[in-house]
KOLSETOR-833270 format. One record per atom (N, C-alpha, C): residue number from 1; atom name; y, z, x. Coordinates in pm, whole numbers, plus 50000, padded with zeros to 5 digits. Layout:
N
    n  atom  north     up   east
  NUM    CA      Y      Z      X
...
END
This chain:
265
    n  atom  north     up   east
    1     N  72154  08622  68530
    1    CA  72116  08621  68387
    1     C  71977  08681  68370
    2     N  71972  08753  68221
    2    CA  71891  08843  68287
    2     C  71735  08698  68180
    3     N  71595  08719  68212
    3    CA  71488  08646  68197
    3     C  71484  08613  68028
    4     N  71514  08767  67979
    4    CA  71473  08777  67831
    4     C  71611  08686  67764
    5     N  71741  08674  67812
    5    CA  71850  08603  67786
    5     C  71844  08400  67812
    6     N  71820  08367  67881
    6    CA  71793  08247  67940
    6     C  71727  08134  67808
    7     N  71808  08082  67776
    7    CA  71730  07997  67668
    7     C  71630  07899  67715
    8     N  71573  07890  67831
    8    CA  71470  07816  67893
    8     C  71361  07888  67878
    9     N  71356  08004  67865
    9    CA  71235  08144  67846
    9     C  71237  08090  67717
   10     N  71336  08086  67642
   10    CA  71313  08092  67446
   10     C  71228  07972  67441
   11     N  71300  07870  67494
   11    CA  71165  07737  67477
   11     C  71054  07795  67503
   12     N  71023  07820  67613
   12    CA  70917  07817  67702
   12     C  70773  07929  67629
   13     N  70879  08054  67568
   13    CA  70814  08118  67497
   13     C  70736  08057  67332
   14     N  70840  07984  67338
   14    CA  70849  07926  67128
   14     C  70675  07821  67190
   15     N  70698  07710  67288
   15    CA  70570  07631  67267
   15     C  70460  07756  67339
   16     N  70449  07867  67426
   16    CA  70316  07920  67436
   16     C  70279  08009  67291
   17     N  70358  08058  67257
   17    CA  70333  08096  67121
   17     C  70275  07994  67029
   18     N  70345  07895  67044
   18    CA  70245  07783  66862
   18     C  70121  07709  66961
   19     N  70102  07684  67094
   19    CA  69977  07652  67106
   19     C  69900  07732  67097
   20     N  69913  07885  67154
   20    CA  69791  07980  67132
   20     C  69775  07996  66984
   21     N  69883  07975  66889
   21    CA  69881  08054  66780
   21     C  69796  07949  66685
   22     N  69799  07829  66697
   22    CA  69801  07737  66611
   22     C  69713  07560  66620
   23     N  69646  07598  66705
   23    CA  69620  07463  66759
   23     C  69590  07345  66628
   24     N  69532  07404  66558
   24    CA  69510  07270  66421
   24     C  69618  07214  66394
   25     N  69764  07302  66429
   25    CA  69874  07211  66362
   25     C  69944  07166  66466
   26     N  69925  07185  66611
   26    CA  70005  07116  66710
   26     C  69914  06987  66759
   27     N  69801  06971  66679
   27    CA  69682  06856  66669
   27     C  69734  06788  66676
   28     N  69879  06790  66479
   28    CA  69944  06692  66424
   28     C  70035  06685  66496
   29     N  70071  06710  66566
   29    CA  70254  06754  66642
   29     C  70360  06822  66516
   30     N  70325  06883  66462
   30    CA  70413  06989  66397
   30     C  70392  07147  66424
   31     N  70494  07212  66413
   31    CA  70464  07362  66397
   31     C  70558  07388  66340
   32     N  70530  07553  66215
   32    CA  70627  07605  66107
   32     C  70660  07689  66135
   33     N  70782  07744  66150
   33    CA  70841  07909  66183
   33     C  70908  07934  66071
   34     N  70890  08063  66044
   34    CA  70992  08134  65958
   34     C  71050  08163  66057
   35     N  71155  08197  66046
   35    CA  71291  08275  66110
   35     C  71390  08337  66039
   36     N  71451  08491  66026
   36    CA  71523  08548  65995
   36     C  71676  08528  66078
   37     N  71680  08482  66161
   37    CA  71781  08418  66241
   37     C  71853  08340  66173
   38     N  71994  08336  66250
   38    CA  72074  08190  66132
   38     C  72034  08068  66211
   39     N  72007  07950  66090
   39    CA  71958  07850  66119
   39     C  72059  07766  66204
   40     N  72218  07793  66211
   40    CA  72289  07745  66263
   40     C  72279  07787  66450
   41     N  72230  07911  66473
   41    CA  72212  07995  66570
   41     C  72087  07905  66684
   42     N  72000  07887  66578
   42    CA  71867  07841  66604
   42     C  71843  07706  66646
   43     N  71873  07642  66535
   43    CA  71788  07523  66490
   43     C  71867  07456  66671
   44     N  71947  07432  66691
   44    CA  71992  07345  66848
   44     C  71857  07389  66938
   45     N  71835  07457  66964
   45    CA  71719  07526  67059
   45     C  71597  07434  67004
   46     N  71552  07481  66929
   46    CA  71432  07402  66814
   46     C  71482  07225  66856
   47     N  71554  07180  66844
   47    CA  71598  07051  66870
   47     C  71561  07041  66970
   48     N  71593  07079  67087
   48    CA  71583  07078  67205
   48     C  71429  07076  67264
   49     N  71322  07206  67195
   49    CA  71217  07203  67187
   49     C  71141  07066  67181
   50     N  71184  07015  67007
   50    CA  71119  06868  66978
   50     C  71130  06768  67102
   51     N  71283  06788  67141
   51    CA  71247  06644  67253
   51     C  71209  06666  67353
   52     N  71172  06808  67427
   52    CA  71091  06832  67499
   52     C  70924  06808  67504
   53     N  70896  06830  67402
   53    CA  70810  06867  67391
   53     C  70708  06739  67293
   54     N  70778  06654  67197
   54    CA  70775  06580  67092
   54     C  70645  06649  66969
   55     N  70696  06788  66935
   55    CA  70664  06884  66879
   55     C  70745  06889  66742
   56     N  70704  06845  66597
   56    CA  70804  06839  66481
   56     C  70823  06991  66452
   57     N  70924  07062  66456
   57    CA  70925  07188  66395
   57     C  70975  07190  66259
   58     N  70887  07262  66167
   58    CA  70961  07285  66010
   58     C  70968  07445  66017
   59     N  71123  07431  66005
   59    CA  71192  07580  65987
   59     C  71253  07638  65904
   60     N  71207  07752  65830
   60    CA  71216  07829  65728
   60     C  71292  07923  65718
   61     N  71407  07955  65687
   61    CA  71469  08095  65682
   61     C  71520  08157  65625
   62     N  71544  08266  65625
   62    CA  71591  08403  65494
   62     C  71583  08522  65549
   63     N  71594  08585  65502
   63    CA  71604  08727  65532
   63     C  71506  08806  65556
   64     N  71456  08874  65670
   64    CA  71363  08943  65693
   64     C  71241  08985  65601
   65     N  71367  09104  65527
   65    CA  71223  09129  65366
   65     C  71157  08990  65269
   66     N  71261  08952  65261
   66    CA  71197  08815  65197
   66     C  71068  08754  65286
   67     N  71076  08707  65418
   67    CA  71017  08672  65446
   67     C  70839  08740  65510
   68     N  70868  08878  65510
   68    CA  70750  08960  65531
   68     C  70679  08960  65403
   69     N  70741  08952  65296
   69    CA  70666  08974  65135
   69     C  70656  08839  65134
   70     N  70651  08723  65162
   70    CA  70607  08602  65176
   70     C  70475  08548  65239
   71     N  70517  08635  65344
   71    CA  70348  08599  65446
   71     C  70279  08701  65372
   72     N  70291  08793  65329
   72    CA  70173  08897  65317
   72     C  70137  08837  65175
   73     N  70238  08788  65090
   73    CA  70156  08706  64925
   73     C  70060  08567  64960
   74     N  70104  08541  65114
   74    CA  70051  08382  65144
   74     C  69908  08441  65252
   75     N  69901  08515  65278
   75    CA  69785  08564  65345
   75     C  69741  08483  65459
   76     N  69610  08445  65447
   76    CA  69532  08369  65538
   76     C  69567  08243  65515
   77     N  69609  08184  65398
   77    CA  69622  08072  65367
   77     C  69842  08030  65376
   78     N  69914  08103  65471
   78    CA  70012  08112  65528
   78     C  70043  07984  65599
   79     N  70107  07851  65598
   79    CA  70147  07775  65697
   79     C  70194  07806  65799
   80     N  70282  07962  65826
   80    CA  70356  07961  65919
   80     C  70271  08017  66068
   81     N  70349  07967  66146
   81    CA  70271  07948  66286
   81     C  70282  08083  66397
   82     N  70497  08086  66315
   82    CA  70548  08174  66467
   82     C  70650  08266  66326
   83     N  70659  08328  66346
   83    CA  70754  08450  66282
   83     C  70880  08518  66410
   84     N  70995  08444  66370
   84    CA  71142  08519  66443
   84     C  71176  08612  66344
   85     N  71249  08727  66440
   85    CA  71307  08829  66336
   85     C  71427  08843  66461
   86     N  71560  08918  66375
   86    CA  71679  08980  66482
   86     C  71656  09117  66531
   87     N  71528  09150  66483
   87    CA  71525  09288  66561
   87     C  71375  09297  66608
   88     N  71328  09432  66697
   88    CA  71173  09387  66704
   88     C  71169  09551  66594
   89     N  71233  09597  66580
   89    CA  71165  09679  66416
   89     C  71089  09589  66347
   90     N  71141  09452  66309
   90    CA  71095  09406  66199
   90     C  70958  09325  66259
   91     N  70992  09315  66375
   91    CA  70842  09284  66407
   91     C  70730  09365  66404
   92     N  70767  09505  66453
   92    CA  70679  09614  66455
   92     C  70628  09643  66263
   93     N  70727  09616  66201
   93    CA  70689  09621  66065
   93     C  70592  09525  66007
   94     N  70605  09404  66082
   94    CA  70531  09310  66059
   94     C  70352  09302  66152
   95     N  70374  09342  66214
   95    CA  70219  09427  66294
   95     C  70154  09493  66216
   96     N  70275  09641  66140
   96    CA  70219  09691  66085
   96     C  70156  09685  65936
   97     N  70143  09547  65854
   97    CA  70076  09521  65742
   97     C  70002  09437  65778
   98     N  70001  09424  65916
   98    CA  69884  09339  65928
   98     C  69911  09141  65935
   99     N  70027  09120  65955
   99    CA  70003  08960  65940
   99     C  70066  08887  66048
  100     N  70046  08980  66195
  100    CA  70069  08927  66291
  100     C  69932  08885  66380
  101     N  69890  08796  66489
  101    CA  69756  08818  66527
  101     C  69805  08866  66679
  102     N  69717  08935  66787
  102    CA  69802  08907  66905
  102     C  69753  08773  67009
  103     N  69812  08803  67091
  103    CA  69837  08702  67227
  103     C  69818  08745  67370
  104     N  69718  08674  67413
  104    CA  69685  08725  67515
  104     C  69684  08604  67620
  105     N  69857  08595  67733
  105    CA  69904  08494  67805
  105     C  69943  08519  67936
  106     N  69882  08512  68010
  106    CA  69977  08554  68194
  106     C  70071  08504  68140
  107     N  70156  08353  68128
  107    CA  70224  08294  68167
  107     C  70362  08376  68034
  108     N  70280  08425  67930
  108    CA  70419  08493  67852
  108     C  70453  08616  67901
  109     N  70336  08715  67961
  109    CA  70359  08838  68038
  109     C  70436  08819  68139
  110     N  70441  08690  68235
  110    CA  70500  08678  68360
  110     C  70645  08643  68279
  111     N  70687  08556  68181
  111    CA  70810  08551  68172
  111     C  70914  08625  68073
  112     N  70805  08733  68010
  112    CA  70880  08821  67924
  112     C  70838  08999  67989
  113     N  70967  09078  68015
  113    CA  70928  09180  68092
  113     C  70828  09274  68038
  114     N  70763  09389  68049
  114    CA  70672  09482  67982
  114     C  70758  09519  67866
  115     N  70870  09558  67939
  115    CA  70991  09671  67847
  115     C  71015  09600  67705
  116     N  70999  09444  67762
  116    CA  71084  09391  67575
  116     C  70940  09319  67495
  117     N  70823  09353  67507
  117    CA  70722  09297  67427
  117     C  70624  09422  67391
  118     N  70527  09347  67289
  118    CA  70452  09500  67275
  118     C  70311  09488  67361
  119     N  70326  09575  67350
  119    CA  70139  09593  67495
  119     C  70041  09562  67439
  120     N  70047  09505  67301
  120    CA  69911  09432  67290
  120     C  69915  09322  67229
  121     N  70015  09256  67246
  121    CA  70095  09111  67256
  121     C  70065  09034  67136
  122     N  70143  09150  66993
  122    CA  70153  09121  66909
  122     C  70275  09058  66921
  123     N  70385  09088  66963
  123    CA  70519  09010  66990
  123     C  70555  09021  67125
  124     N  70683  08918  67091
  124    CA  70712  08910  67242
  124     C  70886  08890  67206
  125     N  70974  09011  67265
  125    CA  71128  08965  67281
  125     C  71210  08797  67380
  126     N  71267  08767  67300
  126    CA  71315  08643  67330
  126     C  71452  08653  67346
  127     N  71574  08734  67266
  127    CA  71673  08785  67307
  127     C  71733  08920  67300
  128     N  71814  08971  67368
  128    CA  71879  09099  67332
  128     C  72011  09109  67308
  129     N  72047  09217  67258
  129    CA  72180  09214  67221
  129     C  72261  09367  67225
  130     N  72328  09437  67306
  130    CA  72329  09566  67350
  130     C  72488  09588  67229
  131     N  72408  09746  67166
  131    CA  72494  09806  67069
  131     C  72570  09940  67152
  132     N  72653  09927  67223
  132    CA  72761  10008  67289
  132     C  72892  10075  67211
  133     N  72944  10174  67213
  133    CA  73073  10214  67108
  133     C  73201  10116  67153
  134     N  73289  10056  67057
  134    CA  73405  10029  67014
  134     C  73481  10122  66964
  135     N  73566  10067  67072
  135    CA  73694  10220  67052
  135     C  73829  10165  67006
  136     N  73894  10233  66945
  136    CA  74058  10180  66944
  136     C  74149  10242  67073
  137     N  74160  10091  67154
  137    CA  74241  10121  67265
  137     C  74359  10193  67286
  138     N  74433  10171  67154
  138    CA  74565  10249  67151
  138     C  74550  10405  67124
  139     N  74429  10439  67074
  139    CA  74412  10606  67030
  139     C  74331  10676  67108
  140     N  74224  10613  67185
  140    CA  74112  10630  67258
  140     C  74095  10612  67403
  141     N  74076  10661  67500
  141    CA  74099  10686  67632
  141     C  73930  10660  67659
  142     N  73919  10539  67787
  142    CA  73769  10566  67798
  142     C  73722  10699  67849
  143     N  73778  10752  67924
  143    CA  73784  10895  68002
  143     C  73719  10967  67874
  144     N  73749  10975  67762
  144    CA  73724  11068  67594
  144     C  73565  11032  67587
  145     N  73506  10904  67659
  145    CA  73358  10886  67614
  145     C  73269  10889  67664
  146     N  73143  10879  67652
  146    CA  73041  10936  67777
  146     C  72955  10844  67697
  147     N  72873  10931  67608
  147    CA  72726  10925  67530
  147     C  72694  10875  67470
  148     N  72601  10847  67345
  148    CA  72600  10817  67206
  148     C  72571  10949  67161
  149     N  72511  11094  67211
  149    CA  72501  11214  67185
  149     C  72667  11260  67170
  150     N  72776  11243  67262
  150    CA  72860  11278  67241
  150     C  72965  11274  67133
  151     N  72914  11161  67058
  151    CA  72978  11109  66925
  151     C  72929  11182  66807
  152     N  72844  11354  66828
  152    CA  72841  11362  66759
  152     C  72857  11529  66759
  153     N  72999  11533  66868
  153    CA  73065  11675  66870
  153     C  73187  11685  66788
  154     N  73235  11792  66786
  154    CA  73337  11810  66711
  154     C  73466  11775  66684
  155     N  73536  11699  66800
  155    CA  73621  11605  66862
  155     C  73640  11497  66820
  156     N  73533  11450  66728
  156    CA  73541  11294  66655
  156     C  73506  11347  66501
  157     N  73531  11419  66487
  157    CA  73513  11431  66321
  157     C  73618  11396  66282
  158     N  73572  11325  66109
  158    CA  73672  11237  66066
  158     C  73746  11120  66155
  159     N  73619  11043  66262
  159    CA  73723  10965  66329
  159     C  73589  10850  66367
  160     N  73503  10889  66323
  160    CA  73365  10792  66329
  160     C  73330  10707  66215
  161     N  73295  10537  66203
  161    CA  73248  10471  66108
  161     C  73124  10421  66164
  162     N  73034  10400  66090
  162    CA  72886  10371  66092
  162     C  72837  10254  65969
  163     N  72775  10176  66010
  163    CA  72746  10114  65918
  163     C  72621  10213  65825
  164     N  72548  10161  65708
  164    CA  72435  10261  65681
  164     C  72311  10237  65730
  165     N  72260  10416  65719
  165    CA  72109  10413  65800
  165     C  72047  10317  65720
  166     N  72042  10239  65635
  166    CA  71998  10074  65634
  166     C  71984  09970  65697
  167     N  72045  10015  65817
  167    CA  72068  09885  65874
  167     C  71993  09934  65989
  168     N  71918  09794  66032
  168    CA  71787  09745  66117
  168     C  71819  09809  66273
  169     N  71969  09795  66286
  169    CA  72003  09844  66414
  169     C  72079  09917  66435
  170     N  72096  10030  66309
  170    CA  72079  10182  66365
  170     C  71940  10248  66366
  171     N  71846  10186  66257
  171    CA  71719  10238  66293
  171     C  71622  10214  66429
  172     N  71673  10145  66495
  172    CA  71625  10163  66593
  172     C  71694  10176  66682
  173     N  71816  10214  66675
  173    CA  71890  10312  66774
  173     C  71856  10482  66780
  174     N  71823  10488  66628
  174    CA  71730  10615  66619
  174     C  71630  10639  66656
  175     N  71539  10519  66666
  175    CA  71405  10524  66750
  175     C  71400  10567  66910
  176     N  71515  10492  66920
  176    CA  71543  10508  67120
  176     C  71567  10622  67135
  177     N  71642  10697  67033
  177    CA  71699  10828  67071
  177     C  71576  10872  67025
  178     N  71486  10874  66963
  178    CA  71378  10961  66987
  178     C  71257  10983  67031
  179     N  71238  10833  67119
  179    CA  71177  10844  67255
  179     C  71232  10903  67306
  180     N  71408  10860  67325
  180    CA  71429  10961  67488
  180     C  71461  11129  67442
  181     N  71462  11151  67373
  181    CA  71546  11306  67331
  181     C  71426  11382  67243
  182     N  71340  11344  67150
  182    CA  71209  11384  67113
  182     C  71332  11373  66919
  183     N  71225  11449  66844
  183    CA  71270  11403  66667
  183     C  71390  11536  66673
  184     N  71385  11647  66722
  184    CA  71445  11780  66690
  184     C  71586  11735  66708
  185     N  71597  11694  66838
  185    CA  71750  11672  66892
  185     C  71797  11540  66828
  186     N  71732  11413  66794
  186    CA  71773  11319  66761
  186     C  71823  11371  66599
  187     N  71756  11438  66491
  187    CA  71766  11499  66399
  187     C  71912  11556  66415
  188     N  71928  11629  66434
  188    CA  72056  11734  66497
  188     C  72186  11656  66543
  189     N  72123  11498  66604
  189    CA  72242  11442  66659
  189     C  72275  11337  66539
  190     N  72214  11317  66461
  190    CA  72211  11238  66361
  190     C  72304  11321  66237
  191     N  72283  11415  66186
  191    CA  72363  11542  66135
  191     C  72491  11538  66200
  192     N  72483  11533  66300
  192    CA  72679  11543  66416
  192     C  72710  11417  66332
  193     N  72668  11333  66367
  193    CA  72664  11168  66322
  193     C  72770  11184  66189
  194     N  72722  11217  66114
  194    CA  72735  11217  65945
  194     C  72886  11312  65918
  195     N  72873  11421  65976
  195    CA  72934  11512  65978
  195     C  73069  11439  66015
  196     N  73047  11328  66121
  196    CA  73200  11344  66203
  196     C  73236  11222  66119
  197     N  73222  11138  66037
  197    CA  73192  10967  65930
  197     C  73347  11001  65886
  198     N  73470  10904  65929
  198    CA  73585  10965  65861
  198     C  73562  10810  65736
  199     N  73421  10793  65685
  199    CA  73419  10722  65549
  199     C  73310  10729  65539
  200     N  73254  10709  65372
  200    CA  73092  10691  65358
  200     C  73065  10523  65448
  201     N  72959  10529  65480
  201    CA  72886  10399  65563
  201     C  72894  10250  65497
  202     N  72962  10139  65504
  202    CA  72958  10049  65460
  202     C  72954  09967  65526
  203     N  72920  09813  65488
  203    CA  72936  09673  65539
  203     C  72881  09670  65670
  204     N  72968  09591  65720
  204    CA  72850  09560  65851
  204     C  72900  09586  65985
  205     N  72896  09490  66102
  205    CA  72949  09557  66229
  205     C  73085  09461  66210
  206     N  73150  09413  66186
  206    CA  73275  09338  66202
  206     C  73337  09403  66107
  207     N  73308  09450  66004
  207    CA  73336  09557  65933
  207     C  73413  09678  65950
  208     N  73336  09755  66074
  208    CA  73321  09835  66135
  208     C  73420  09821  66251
  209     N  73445  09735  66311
  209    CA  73519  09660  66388
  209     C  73639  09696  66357
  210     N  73670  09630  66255
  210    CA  73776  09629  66164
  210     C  73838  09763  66118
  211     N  73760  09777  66116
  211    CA  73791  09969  66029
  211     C  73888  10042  66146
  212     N  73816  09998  66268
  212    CA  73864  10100  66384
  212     C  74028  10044  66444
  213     N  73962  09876  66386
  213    CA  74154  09809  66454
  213     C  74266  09880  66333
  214     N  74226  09912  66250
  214    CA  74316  09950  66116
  214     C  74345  10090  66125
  215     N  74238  10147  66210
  215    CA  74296  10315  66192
  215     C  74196  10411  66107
  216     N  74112  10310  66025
  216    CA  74077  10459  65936
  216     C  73970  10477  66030
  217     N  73940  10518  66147
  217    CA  73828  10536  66231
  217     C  73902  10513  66386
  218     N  73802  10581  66435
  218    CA  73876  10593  66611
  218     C  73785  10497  66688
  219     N  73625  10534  66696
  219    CA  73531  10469  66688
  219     C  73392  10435  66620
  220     N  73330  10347  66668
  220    CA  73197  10276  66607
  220     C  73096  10210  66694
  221     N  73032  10199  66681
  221    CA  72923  10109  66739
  221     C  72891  09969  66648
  222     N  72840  09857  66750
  222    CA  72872  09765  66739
  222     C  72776  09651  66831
  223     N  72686  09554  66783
  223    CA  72661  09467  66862
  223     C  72729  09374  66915
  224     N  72744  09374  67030
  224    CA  72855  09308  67128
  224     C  72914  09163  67078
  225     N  72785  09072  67045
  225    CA  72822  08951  66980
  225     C  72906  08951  66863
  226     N  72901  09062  66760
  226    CA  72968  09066  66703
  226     C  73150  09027  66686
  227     N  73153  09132  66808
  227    CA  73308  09128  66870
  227     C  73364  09014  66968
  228     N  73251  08961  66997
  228    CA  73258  08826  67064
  228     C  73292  08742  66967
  229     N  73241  08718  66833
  229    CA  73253  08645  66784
  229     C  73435  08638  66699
  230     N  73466  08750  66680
  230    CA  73547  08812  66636
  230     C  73661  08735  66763
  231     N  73621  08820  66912
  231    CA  73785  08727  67000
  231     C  73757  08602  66987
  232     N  73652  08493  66918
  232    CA  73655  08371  66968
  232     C  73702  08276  66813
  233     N  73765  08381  66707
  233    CA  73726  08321  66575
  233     C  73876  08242  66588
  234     N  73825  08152  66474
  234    CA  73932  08051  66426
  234     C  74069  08132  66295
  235     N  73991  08242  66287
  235    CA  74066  08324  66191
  235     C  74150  08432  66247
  236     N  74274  08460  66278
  236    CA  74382  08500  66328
  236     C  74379  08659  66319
  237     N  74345  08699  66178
  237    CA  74324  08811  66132
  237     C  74222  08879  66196
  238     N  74059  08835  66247
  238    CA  73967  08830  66364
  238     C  74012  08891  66495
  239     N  74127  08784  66528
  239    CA  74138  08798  66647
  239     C  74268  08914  66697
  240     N  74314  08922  66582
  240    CA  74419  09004  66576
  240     C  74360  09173  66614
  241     N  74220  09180  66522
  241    CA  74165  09288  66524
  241     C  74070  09335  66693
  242     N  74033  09225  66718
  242    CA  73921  09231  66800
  242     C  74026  09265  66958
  243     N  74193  09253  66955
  243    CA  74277  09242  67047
  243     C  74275  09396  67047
  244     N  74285  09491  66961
  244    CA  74296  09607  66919
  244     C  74176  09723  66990
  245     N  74067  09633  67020
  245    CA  73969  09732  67053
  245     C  73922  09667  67172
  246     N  73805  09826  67251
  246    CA  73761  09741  67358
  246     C  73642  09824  67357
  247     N  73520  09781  67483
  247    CA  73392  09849  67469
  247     C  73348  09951  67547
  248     N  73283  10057  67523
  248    CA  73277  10139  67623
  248     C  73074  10141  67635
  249     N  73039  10163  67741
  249    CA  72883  10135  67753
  249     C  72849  10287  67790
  250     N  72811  10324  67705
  250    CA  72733  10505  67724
  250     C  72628  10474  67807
  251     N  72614  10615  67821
  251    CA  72482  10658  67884
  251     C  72473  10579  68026
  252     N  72564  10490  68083
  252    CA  72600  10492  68256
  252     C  72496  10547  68296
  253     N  72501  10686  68310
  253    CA  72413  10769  68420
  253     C  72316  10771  68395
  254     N  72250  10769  68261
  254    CA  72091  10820  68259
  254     C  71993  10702  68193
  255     N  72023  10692  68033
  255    CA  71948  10598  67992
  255     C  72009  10457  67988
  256     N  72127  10445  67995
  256    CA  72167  10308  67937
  256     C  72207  10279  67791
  257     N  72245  10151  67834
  257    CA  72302  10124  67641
  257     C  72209  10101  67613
  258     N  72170  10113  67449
  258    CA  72093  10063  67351
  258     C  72094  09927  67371
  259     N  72017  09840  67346
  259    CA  71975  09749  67298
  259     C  71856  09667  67229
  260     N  71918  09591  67128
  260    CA  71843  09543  67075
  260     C  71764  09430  67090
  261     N  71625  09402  67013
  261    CA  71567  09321  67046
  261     C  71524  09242  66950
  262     N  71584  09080  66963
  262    CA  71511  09006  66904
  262     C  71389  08911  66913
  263     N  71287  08854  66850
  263    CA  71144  08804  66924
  263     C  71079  08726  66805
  264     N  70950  08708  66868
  264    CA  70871  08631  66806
  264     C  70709  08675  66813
  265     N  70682  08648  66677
  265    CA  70524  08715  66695
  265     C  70413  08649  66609
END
């Protein structure tokens, strides 16, 4: 299992974060997080925390934008201690207006790798979640896939669904691709992208999922949990779909799958 996965790191990370961050309020034994996370996702961990720790947590949650235009109207005078987001875009967004402080911890450097925090320990990743293509097994041959560059030759036009460049985790699937490939080629592959869309971009990744078990699409990309959640649902129709497809992990040889990162800062 890999360090950044391990929910003993998530504790371990959640109390070095609110003591460095916060000491006046772990005085009282409380600390406040916003979290963009579902509280159903969360809050067991946080439980777990308290009786570890006998630490009261008050936890706040909503939706990313909501909660960045919250701290930045609440300023200095902000209760919150620790800020979760599902992606580290939104952390990096949150650096960038200014209402993160950093952290400076051996013990969070030693248990969170270089690769998933930022180097000047404004945040720190706590989980990941790898966005790989979903294919329809019955139309699609893994042999047909390689890349995430390759999805955007001529061979899949009219046979690709995407959720929209709105969403948190294609934008930073675009980011990766333009560390590794530079803006020209990611540009260009983004254009293939669009070009090959056999629909305009909607809804979300189960969505998307869906689209491909039904046919109007060959493949998609997809955070894995997603489709996890999908073979494990109580809803027939779910599982009916999720039987239909399977995953293929690009980039094998060179860079690897995408993945995403969620954290705390």
């Amino acid at each position: 299992m890999s360090k950044l996965s391990n929910p003993r790191i998530f504790l371990h990370v959640i109390g070095l974060l609110t003591s460095l961050l916060a000491p006046p309020v772990l005085a009282s034994d409380e600390v406040n997080i916003y979290s963009a996370r579902k509280e159903d996702l969360i809050k067991p961990l946080l439980d777990d925390f308290s009786q570890q720790t006998g630490i009261k947590v008050n936890l706040v949650t909503g939706k990313e934008e909501a909660l960045l235009q919250r701290l930045q109207s609440e300023g200095i005078n902000t209760p919150a201690d620790v800020l979760l987001t599902s992606d580290a875009g939104r952390l990096a967004a949150a650096q960038k207006v200014g209402i993160l402080q950093a952290v400076k911890s051996a013990a969070l450097d030693e248990n969170i790798p270089a690769t998933y925090r930022d180097p000047d320990g404004y945040w720190y990743g706590l989980s990941m979640r790898a966005r790989p293509i979903i294919y329809a097994k019955a139309r699609v041959k893994p042999e047909q896939l390689a890349t995430y560059e390759a999805l955007a030759d001529p061979q899949w036009q009219g046979k690709l669904c995407l959720r929209s460049s709105d969403s948190v985790y294609n934008q930073s699937l675009v980011a990766g691709m333009i560390a590794h490939h530079g803006e020209a080629k990611t540009e260009a592959w983004a254009k293939g992208l669009v070009a090959n869309l056999a629909r305009p971009p909607k809804g979300g990744d189960r969505d998307q999922i869906k689209a491909v078990a039904a046919g109007e699409c060959e493949v998609t990309l997809a955070n894995t949990y997603y489709l996890g959640g999908m073979v494990n649902s109580s809803d027939a129709t779910d599982k009916q779909a999720a039987a239909q497809v399977a995953v293929f992990w690009p980039d094998a040889k060179t860079t690897g799958v995408h993945v995403n990162v969620s954290g705390a800062g």
